[in-house]
N, C-alpha and C positions, 0 to 999 in steps of 0.2 A: 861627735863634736870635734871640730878644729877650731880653736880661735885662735890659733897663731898659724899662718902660712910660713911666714919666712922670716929669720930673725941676723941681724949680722951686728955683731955687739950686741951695746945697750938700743938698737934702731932695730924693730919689730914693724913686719907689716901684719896686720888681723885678719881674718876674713871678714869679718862685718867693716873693716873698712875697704876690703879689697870688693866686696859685693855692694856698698854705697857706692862706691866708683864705678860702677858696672850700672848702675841704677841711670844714672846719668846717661852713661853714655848709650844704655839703649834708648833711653825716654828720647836722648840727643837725634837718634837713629830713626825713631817709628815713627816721631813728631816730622822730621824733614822729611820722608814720605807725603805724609797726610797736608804737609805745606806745600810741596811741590803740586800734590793733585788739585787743592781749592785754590794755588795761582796765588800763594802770600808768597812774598818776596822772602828768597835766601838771607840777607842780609836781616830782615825784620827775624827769621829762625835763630840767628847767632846772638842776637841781643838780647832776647827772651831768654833761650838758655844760660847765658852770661849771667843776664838780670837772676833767673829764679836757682840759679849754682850757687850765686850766695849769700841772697834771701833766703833761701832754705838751710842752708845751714848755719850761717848765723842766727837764723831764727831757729831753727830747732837746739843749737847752744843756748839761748837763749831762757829757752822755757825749760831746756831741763835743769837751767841753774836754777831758774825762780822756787821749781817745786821739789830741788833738792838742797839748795843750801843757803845758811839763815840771810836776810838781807845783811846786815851790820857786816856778815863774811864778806860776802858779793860786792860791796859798798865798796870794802878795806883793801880788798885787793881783787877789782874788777881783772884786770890783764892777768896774773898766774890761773883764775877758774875759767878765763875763755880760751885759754891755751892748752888748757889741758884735752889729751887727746879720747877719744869717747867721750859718750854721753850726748845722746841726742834723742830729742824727743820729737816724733814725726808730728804733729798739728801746729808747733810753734812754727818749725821750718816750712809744713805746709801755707799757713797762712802770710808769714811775710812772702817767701815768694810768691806767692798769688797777687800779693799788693805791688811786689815790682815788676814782675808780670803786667799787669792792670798799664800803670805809668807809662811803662818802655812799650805799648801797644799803643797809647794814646798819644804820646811822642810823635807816633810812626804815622797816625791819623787815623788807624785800622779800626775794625770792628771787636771789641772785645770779647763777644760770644764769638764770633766766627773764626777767632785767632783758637779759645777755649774748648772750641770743638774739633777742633784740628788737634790739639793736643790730648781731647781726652783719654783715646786709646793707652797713648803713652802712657799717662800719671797712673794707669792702672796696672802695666805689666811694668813699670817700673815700681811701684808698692812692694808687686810681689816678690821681687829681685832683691832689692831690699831688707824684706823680712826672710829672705832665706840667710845675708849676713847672722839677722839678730838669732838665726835658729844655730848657725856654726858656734856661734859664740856664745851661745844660752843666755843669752837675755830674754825678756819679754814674754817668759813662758805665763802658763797657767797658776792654776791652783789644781791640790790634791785630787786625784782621781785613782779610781782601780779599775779603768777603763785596759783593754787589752791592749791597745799603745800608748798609753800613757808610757811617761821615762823621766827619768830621774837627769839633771843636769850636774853633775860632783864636778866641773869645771867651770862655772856657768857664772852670771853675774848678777845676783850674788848663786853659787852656788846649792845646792839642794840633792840630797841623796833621797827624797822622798819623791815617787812616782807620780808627774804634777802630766796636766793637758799640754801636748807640745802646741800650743797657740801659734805660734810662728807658723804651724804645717798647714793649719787651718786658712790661718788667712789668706800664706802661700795660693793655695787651690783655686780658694775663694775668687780672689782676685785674678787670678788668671784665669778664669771661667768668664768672669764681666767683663777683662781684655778682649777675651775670643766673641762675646755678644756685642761689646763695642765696636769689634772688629767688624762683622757682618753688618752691621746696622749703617755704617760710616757712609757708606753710597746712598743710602736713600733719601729719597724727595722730600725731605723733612727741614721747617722753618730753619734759621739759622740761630743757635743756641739750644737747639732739640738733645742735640747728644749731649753736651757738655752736663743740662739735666739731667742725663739718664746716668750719667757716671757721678753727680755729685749725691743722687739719691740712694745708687746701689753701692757706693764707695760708706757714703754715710750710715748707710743702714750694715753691712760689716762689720762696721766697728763698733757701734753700738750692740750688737748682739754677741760678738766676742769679747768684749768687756767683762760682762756678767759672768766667764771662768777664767777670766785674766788677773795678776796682780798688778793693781793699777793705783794711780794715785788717786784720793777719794776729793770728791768736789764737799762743797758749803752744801749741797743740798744732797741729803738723806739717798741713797741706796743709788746713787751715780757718782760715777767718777767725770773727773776732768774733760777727760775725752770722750767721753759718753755726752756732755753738753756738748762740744763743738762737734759730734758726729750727730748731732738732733740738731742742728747751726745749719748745718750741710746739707741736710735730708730738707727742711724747711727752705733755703732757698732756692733748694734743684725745684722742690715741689711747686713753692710760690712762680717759679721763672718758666716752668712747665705749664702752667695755668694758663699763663700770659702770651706764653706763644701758640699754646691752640687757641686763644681767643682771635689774636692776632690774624691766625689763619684762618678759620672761618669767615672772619669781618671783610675777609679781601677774595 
């Protein structure tokens, strides 16, 4: 575990911040690729990232003050809890930027699957970029296990000297395995919104099945968490939008 790279004074840089930054800037990288090849303007590339830079993190500040601190706090002194540095939870941040995302494509006049599939590669090896911050810094690990790599996080957030599932490794993997099938898949003759499906159902389905050895925040409804509902959200509209374009296809 590193979670501090570099510290000068009381100014500290993290590595879960220095690997969020890193997330970006490849998503920034693999996405203007994949723009240049379907012939979406450069300029439409800088305003989507712009836009979902911070929609995403104001939107993941966002959700992790909701599910960490009482409103009456949040209320009394909104500016000291969204200044504070850490704390972010990836579905808040995912879903606003997806919504500024959405906007700044329809601004532009463009097609919003076909902007969506051009990025989907990215949002997946940039996940996994990501999640290697939250593993430097122990966050976001498991629950208990006596599995042969389980490990113990004693600097972690919060800390634990008991040998838990390192879930960050997993997902790591995970996700850059659906990057590299994303990857291959990206050329083929397939409707427009075909990939964007394919990563919003194997992104969705990830998360919901590493949930169930995560510590996670628990939803209103019985033996799910939070992000367990919006990763069945995700799974349901890849699938619903999957449907639609092979009907689509065959019709024509």
């Amino acid at each position: 575990m590193y979670p501090e790279l570099l510290r000068i004074g009381d100014f500290q840089i993290t590595s879960f911040g220095a690997m969020v930054a890193a997330a970006f800037l490849v998503a920034f990288w693999v996405s203007g690729m994949e723009f240049e090849r379907k012939g979406i303007s450069r300029r439409l590339h800088e305003h989507v990232f712009l836009a979902s830079l911070v929609g995403g993190i104001l939107g993941a500040k966002l959700l992790f003050l909701i599910e960490n601190i009482p409103l009456s706090d949040l209320l009394s002194y909104p500016a000291h809890y969204l200044l504070l540095r850490g704390g972010l939870t990836f579905y808040g941040g995912f879903f606003l930027a997806l919504f500024a995302f959405f906007v700044v494509i329809k601004k532009h006049g463009e097609s919003f699957w076909k902007v969506l599939d051009a990025t989907a590669p990215a949002l997946a090896i940039a996940y996994a970029t990501g999640r290697l911050g939250c593993f430097l810094v122990g966050d976001d690990y498991g629950i208990a296990s006596s599995l042969p790599w389980a490990m113990p996080f004693p600097k972690g957030s919060p800390p634990t000297l008991e040998a838990v599932h390192p879930t960050q490794l997993y997902e790591i993997i995970i996700m850059s395995l659906v990057f590299v099938v994303l990857w291959k898949l990206r050329k083929s003759k397939r409707p427009v919104g075909w990939l964007a499906c394919i990563y919003l159902v194997l992104a969705g389905l990830e998360r919901f099945f590493v949930e169930f050895i995560r510590n996670t925040t628990e939803s209103p409804i019985s033996g799910l968490s939070v992000a367990q509902i919006m990763a069945l959200f995700l799974i349901l509209v890849g699938a619903l939008k999957y449907i639609s374009v092979r009907k689509r296809s065959k019709a024509s």
